[in-house]
ChimeraX commands (.cxc) that place a marker at each C-alpha (Angstrom):
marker #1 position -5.95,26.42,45.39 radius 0.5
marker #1 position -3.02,28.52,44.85 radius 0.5
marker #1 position 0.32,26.52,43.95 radius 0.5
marker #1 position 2.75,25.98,46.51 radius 0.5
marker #1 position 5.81,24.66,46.10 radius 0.5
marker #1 position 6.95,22.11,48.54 radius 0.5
marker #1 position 10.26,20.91,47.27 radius 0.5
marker #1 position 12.68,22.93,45.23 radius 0.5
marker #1 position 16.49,22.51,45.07 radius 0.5
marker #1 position 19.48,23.21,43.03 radius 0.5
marker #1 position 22.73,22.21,42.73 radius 0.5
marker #1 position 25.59,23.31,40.31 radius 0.5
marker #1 position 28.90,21.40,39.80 radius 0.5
marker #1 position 31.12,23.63,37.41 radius 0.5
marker #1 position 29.17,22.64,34.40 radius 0.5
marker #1 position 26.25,20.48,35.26 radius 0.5
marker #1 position 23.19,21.58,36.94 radius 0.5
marker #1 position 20.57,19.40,38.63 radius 0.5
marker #1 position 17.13,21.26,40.13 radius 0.5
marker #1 position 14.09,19.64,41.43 radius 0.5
marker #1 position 10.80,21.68,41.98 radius 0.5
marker #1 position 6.97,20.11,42.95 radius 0.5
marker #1 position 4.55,21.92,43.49 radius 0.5
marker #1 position 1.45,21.21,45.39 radius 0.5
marker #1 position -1.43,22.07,43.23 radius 0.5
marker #1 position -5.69,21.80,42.32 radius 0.5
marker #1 position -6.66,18.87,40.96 radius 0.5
marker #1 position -7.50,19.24,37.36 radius 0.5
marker #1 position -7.37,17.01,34.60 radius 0.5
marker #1 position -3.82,18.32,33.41 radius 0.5
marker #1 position -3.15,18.12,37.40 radius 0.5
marker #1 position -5.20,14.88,38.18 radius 0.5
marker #1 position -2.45,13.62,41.37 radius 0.5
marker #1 position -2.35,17.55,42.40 radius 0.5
marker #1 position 1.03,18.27,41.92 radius 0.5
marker #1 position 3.00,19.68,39.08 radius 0.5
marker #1 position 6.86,18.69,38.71 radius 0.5
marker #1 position 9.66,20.11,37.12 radius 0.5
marker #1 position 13.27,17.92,37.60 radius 0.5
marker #1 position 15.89,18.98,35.36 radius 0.5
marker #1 position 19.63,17.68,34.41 radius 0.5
marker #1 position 21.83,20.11,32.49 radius 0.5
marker #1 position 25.00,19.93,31.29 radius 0.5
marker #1 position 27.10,22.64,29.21 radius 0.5
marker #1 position 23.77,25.01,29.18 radius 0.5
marker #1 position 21.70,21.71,27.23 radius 0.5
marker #1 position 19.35,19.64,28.79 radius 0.5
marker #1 position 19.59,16.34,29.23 radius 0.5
marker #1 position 17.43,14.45,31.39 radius 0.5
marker #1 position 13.61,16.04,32.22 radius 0.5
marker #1 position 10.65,14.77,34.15 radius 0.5
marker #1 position 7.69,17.18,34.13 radius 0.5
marker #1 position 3.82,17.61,33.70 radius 0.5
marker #1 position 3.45,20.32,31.54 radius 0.5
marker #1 position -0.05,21.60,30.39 radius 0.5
marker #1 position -1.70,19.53,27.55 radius 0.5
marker #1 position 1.16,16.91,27.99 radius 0.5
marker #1 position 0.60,15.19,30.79 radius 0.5
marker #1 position 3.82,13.11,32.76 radius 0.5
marker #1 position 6.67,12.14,30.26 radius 0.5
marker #1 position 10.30,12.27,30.88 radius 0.5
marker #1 position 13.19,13.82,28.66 radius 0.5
marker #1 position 16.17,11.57,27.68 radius 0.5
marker #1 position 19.37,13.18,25.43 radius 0.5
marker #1 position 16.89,14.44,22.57 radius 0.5
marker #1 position 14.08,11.85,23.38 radius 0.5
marker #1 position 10.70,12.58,24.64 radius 0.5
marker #1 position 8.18,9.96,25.79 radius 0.5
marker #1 position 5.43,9.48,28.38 radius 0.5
marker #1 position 6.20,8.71,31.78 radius 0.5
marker #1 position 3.91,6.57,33.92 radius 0.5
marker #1 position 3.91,8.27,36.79 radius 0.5
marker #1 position 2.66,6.47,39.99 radius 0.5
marker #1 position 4.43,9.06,43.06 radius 0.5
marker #1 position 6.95,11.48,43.48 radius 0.5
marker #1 position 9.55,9.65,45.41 radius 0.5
marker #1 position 9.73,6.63,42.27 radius 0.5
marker #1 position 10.11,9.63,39.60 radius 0.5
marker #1 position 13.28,11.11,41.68 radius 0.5
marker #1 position 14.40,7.32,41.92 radius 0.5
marker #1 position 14.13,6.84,37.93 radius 0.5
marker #1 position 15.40,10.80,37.48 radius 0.5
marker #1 position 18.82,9.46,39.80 radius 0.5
marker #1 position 19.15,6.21,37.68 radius 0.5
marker #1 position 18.76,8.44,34.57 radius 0.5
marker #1 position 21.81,10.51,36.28 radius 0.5
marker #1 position 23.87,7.25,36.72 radius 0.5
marker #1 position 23.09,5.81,33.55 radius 0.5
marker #1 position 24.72,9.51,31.25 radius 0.5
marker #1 position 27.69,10.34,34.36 radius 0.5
marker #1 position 28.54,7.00,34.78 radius 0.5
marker #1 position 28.35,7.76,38.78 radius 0.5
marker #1 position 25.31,9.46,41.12 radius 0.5
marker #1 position 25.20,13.20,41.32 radius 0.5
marker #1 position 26.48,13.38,44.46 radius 0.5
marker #1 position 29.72,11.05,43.32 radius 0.5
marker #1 position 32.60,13.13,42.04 radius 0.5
marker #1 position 35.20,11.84,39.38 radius 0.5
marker #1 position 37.46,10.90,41.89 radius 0.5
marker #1 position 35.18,8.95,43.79 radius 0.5
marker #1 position 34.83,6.48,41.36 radius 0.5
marker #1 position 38.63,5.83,40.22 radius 0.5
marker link #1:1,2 radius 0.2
marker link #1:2,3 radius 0.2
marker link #1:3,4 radius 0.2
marker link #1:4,5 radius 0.2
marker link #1:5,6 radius 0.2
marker link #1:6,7 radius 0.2
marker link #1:7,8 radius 0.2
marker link #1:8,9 radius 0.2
marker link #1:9,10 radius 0.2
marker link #1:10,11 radius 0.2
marker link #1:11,12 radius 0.2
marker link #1:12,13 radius 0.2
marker link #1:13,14 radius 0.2
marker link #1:14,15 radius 0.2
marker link #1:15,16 radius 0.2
marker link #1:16,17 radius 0.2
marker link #1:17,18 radius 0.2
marker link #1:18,19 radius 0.2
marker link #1:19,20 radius 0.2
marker link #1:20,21 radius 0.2
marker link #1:21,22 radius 0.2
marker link #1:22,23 radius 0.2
marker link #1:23,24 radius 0.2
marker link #1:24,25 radius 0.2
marker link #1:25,26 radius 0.2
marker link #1:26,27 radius 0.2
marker link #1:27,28 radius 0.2
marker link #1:28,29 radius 0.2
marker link #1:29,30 radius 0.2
marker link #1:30,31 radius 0.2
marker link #1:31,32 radius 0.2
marker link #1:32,33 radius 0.2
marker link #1:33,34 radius 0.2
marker link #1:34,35 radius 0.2
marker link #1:35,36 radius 0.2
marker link #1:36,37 radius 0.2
marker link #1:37,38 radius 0.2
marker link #1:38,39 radius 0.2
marker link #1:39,40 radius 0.2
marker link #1:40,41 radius 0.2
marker link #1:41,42 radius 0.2
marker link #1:42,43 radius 0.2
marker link #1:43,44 radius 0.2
marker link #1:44,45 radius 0.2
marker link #1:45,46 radius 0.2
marker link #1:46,47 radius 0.2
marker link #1:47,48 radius 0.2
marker link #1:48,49 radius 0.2
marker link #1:49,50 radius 0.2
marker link #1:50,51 radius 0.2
marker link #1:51,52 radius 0.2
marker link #1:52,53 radius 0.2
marker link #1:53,54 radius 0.2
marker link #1:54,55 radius 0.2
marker link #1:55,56 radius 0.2
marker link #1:56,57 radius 0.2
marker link #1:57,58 radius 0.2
marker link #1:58,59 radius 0.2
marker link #1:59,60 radius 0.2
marker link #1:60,61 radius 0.2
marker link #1:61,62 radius 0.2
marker link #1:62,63 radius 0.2
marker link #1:63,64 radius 0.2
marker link #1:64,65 radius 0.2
marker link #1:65,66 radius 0.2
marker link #1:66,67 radius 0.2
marker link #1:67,68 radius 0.2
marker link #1:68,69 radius 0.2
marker link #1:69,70 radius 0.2
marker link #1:70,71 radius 0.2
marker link #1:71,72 radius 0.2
marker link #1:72,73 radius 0.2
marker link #1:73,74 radius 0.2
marker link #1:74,75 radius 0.2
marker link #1:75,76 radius 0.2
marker link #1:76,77 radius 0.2
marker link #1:77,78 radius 0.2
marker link #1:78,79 radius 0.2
marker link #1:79,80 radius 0.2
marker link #1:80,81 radius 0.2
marker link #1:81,82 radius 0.2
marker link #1:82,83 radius 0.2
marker link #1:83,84 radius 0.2
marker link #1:84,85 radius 0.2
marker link #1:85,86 radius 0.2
marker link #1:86,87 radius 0.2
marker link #1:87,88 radius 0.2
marker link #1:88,89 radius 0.2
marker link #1:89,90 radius 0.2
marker link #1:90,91 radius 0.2
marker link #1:91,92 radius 0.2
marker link #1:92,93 radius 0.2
marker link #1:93,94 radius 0.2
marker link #1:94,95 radius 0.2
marker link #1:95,96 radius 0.2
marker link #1:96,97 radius 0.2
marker link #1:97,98 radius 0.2
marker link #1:98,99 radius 0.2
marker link #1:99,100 radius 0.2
marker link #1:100,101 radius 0.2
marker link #1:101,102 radius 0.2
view
């Protein structure tokens, strides 16, 4: 099966950028749910939240400078924990601006 990828998004705000990408893919043992994630948080060009199944790694999530597995059990509860993970270094969700929450 060739990849395809069924969700992908970005969003910039000045100097934080947020993008989301599954793809649907074979099932393999680095692959065993058959789909391969990317979901990214950046701010001033560094990363700092990540959620992703690379090769040899298997799930684990990205937090400041941490790395650690990540049970993961579908993709809607990773984008859940990836928005709390937002809250948790803004302060506010992604799609809150500054002013929203004074």
């Amino acid at each position: 099966m060739v990849a395809a990828l069924v969700i992908h998004t970005k969003e910039i705000k000045e100097d934080e950028i947020v993008e989301i990408k599954v793809w649907r893919v074979s099932r393999t043992k680095h692959t065993p749910d058959g789909v391969k994630i990317s979901v990214v948080y950046v701010k001033n060009g560094k990363r700092l939240i990540g959620y992703d199944n690379a090769e040899g790694k298997g799930y684990h999530r990205h937090f400041m400078d941490q790395e650690e597995p990540y049970a993961f059990s579908d993709v809607r509860a990773l984008l859940g924990d990836f928005k709390k993970d937002i809250r948790t270094i803004r302060g506010r969700d992604w799609d809150e601006s500054e002013e929203d929450t004074h």
